[in-house]
C-alpha positions as CSV (number, residue, x, y, z in Angstrom):
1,X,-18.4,18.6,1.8
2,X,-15.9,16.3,0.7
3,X,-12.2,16.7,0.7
4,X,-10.9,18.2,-2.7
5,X,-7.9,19.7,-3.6
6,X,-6.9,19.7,-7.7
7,X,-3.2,21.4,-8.7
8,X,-3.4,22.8,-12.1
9,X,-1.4,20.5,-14.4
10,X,-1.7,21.1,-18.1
11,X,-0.6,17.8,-19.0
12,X,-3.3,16.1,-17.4
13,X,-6.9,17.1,-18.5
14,X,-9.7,17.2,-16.1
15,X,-12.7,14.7,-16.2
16,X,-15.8,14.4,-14.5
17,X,-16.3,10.5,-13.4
18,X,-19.1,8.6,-14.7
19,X,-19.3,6.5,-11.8
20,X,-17.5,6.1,-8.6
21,X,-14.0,4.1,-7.9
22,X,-12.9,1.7,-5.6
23,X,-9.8,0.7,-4.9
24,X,-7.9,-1.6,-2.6
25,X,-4.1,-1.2,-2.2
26,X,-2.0,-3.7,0.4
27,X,0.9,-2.4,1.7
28,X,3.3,-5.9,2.2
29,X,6.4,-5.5,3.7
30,X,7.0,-8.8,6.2
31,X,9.2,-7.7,9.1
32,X,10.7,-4.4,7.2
33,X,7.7,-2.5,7.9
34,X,9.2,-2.7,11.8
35,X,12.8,-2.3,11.1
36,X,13.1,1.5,12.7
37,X,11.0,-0.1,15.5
38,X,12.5,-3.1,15.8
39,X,16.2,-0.8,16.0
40,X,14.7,0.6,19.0
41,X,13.7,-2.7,20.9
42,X,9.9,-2.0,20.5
43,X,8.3,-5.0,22.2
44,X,5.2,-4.5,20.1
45,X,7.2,-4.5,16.9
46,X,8.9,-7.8,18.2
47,X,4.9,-9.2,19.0
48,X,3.9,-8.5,15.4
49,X,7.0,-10.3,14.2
50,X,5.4,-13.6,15.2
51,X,2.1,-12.1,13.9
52,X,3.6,-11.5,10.5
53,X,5.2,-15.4,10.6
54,X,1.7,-16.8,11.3
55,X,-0.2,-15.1,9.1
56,X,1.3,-13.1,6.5
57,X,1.7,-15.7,3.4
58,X,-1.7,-17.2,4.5
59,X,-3.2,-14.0,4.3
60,X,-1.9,-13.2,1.0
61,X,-2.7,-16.3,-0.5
62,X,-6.3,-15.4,1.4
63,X,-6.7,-12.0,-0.6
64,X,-5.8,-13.2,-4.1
65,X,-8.6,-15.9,-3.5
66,X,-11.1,-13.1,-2.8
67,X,-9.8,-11.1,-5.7
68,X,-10.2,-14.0,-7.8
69,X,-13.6,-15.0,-6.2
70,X,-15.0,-11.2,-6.6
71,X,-12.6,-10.4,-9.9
72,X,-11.5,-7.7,-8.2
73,X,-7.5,-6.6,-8.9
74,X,-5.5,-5.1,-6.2
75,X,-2.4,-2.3,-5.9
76,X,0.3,-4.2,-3.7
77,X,2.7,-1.8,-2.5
78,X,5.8,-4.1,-2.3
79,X,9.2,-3.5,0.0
80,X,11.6,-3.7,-2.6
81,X,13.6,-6.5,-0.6
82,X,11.5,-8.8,-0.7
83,X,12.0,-9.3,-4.4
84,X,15.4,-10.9,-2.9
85,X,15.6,-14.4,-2.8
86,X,18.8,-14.4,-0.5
87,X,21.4,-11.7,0.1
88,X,24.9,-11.6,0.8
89,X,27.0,-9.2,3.5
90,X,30.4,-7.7,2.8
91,X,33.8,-8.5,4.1
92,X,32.5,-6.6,6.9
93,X,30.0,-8.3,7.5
94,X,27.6,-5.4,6.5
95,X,24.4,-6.1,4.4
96,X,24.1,-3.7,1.0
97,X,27.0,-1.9,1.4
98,X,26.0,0.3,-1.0
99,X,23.2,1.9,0.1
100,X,23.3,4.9,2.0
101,X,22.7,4.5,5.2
102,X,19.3,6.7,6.9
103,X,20.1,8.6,10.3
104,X,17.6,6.6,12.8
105,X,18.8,8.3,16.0
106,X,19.4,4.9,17.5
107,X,23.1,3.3,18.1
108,X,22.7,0.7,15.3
109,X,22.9,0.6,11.1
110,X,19.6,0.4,9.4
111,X,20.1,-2.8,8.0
112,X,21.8,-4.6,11.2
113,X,18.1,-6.8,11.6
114,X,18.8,-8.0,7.8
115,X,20.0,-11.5,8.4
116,X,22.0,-11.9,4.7
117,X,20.6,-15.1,4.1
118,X,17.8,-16.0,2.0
119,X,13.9,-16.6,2.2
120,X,14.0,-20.4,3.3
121,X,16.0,-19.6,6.2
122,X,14.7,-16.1,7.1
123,X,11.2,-15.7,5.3
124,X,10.4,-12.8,7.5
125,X,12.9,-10.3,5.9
126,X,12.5,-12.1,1.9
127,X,9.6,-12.6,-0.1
128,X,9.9,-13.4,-3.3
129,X,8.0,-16.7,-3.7
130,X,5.3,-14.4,-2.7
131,X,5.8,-11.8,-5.6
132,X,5.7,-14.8,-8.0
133,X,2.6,-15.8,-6.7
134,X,0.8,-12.3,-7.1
135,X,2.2,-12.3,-10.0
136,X,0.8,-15.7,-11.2
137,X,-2.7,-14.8,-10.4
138,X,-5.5,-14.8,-13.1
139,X,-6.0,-11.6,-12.0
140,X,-4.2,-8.2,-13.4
141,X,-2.9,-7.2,-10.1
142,X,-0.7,-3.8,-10.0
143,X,2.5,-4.0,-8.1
144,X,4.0,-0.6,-6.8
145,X,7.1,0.9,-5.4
146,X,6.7,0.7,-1.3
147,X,11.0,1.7,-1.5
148,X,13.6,-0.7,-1.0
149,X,13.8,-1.1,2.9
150,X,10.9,1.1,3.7
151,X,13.1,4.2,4.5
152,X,10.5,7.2,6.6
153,X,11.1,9.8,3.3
154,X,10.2,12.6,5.3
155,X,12.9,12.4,7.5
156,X,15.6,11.4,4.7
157,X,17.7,12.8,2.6
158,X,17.1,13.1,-1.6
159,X,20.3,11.0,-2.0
160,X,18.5,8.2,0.4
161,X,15.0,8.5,-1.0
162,X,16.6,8.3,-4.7
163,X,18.6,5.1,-3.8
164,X,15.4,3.4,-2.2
165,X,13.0,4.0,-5.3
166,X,16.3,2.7,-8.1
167,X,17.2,0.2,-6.0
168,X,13.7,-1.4,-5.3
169,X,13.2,-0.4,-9.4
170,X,16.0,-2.9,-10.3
171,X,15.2,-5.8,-8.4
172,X,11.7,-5.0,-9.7
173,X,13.4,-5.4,-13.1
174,X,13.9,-9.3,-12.4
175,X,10.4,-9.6,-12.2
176,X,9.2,-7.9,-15.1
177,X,8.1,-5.5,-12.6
178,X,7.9,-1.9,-13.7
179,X,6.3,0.2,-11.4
180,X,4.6,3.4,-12.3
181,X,2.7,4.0,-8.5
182,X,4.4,4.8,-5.2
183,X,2.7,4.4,-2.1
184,X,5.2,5.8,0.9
185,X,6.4,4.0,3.9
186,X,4.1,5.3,6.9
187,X,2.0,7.4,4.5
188,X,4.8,10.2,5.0
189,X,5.4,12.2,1.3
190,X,8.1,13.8,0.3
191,X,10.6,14.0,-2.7
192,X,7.5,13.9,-5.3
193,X,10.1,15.4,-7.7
194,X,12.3,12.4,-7.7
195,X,9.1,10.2,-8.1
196,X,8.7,12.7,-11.2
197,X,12.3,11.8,-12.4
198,X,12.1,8.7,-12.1
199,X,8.7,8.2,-14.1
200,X,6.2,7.1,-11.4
201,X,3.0,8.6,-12.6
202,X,0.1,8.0,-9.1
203,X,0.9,8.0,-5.3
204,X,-1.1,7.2,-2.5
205,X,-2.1,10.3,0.2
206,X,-3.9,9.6,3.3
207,X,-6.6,11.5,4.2
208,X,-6.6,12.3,8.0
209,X,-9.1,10.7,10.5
210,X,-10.3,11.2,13.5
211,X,-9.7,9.0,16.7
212,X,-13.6,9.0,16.8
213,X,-14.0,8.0,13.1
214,X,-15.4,4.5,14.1
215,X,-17.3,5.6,16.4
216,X,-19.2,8.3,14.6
217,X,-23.0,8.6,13.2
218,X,-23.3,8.2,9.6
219,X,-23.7,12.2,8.8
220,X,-20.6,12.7,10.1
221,X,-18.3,10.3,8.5
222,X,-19.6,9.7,4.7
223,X,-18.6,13.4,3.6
224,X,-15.2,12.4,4.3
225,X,-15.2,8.4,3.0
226,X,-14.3,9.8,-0.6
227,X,-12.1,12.4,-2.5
228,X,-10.9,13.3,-6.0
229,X,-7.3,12.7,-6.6
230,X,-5.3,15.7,-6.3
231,X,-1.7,16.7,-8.8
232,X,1.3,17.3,-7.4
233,X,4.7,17.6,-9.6
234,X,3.0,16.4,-12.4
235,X,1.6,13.1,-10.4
236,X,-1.6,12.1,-9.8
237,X,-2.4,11.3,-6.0
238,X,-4.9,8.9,-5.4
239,X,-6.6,9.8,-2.0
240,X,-7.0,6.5,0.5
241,X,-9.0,7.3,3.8
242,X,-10.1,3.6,5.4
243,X,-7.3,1.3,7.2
244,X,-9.0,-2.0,6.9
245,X,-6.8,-3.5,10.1
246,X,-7.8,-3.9,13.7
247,X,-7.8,-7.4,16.1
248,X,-10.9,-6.8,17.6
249,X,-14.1,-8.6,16.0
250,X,-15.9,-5.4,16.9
251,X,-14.1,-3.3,15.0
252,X,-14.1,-5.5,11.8
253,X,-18.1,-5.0,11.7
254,X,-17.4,-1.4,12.0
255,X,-14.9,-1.6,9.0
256,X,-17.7,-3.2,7.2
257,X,-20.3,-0.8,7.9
258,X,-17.9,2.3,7.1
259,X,-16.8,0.7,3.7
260,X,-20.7,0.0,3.1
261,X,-21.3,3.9,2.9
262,X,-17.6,4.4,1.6
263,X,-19.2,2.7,-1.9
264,X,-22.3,4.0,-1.8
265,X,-20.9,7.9,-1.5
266,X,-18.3,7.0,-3.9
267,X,-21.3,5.9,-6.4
268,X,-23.2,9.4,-5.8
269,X,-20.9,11.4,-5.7
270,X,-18.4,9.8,-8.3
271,X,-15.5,10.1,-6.4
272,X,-12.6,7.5,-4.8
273,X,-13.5,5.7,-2.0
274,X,-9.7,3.1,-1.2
275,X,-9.4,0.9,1.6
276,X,-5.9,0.3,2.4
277,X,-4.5,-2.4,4.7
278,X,-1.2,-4.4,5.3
279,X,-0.2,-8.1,4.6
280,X,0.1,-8.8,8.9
281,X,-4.1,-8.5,9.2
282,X,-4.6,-9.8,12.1
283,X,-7.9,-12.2,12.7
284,X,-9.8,-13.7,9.6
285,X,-12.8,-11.2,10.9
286,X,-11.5,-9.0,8.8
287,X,-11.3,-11.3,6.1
288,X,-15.2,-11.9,6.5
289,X,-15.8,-8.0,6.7
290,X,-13.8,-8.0,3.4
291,X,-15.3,-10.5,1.6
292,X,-19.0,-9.2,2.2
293,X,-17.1,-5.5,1.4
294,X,-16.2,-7.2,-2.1
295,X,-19.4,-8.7,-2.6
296,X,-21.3,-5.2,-1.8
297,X,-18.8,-3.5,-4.5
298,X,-19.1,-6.7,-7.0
299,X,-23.3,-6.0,-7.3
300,X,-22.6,-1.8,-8.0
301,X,-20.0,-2.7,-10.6
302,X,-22.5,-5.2,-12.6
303,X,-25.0,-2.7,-12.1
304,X,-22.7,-0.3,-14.0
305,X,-22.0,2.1,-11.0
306,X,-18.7,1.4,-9.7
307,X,-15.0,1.1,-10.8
308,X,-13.1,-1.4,-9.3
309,X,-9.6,-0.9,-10.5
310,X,-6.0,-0.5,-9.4
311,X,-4.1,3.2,-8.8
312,X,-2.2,3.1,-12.3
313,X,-5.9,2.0,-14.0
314,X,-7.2,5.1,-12.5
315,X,-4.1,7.3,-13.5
316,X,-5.3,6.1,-17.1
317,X,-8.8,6.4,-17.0
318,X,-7.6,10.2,-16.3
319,X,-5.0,11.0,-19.2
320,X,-6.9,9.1,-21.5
């Protein structure tokens, strides 16, 4: 059977789907998805550094081709900080003196790696000319609240995990950016009542996985592919499952094959079947597994099967 769990929630009524969902949400975040590693001298989070500087921007200039090849809109769960075009330290020389600080256990403050300069110099830790161009795409795209310097929120504090969502809201603001999804740094939930406060309406939760999952027969992997969304706080949570992200070819076709049955359960069953996946992907196998992935989806929408829509789309496809 698959995985579902549904909190009672008068404000939302409950619907049966008429055809299955897909969904595709990108979590970018350049080098602050390593910061806490990078504090702690991690020599892997120092090797995907120069990953992320090869091939982040290509790749997301890759994936808003394929959206706009397939027509296909995406959920980008942005790092608030890379709305920044530059940054400036204090008199102290410390960067964003007024946000509280988390407790990381190592000897250093959580934004020592930020270099207070500005995206030409240090693209790794800015991205705006990024957000403008997923933003200029002639595709809808959704652009969600990933927190301001990707903060673990189930190890901080409600003051902390307040600051990172207002904080990554206002420099959202200078976008035209408001976001009403929340996808949480390291799939980690917690504070769902602040999200509530501060009028977020989806969030992403990960279904857990196996080791094995890839290597499994298909009987024993499909029943867990797909899920209903569940309600939490009065918000909707959009179950993901699939982490579209390995270096090895091998694995890519495996990827494929999974999200293959990951449609075609979501189609019988009527139920969510989301790939996730960040902007450091790692060999353009994957982005051939994608493609073909997009394609596959692309025939079961035109044959008026499938869904392919963003998180907030599928919050309103359920209030409405």
């Amino acid at each position: 059977m698959s995985y579902r769990v549904t909190m009672v929630c008068p404000q939302f009524k409950e619907i049966e789907l008429d055809k299955g969902v897909f969904i595709i949400s990108i979590d970018l975040e350049l080098a602050w998805g390593f910061n806490y590693e990078l504090l702690k001298g991690s020599r892997t989070a120092e090797k995907y550094l120069k990953i992320i500087k090869e091939r982040s921007r290509r790749n997301v200039r890759k994936l808003l081709e394929l959206s706009k090849k397939f027509k296909v809109p995406f959920t980008w769960g942005i790092v608030g900080h890379l709305f920044l075009s530059s940054c400036d330290c204090s008199e102290k020389g410390l960067p964003h003196p007024a946000m509280p600080r988390p407790n990381v256990e190592v000897n250093k403050d959580w934004y020592s790696n930020d270099p207070c300069t500005d995206v030409n110099s240090d693209p790794l830790w800015y991205g705006s000319d990024i957000i403008k161009e997923i933003l200029n795409s002639n595709i809808e795209h959704e652009i969600a609240c990933h927190s301001f310097s990707h903060v673990d929120f189930s190890k901080c504090s409600r003051e902390i995990a307040q600051s990172e969502i207002r904080k990554c809201k206002e420099v959202m603001k200078d976008f035209g950016v408001k976001p009403r999804s929340f996808i949480f740094p390291k799939n980690r939930i917690n504070h769902l009542d602040i999200l509530k406060q501060e009028d977020f309406k989806v969030f992403r939760y990960k279904i857990k996985q196996s080791s094995s999952f890839l290597l499994s027969t298909l009987p024993e992997t499909t029943s867990t592919l797909t899920a209903s969304h569940i309600q939490d706080s009065g918000l909707v949570g959009i179950p993901s499952y699939l982490l579209f992200q390995s270096p090895h070819a091998a694995v890519s076709l495996r990827l494929m094959v999974a999200s293959y049955w990951g449609l075609e359960r979501a189609v019988a069953e009527k139920e969510i079947f989301h790939i996730t996946m960040h902007d450091y992907l790692e060999t353009d196998y994957l982005f051939g597994a994608l493609s073909k992935v997009l394609l596959y989806a692309t025939k079961l929408r035109n044959k008026g099967k499938l869904d392919a829509i963003t998180m907030y789309d599928y919050y309103e496809k359920l209030i409405l």
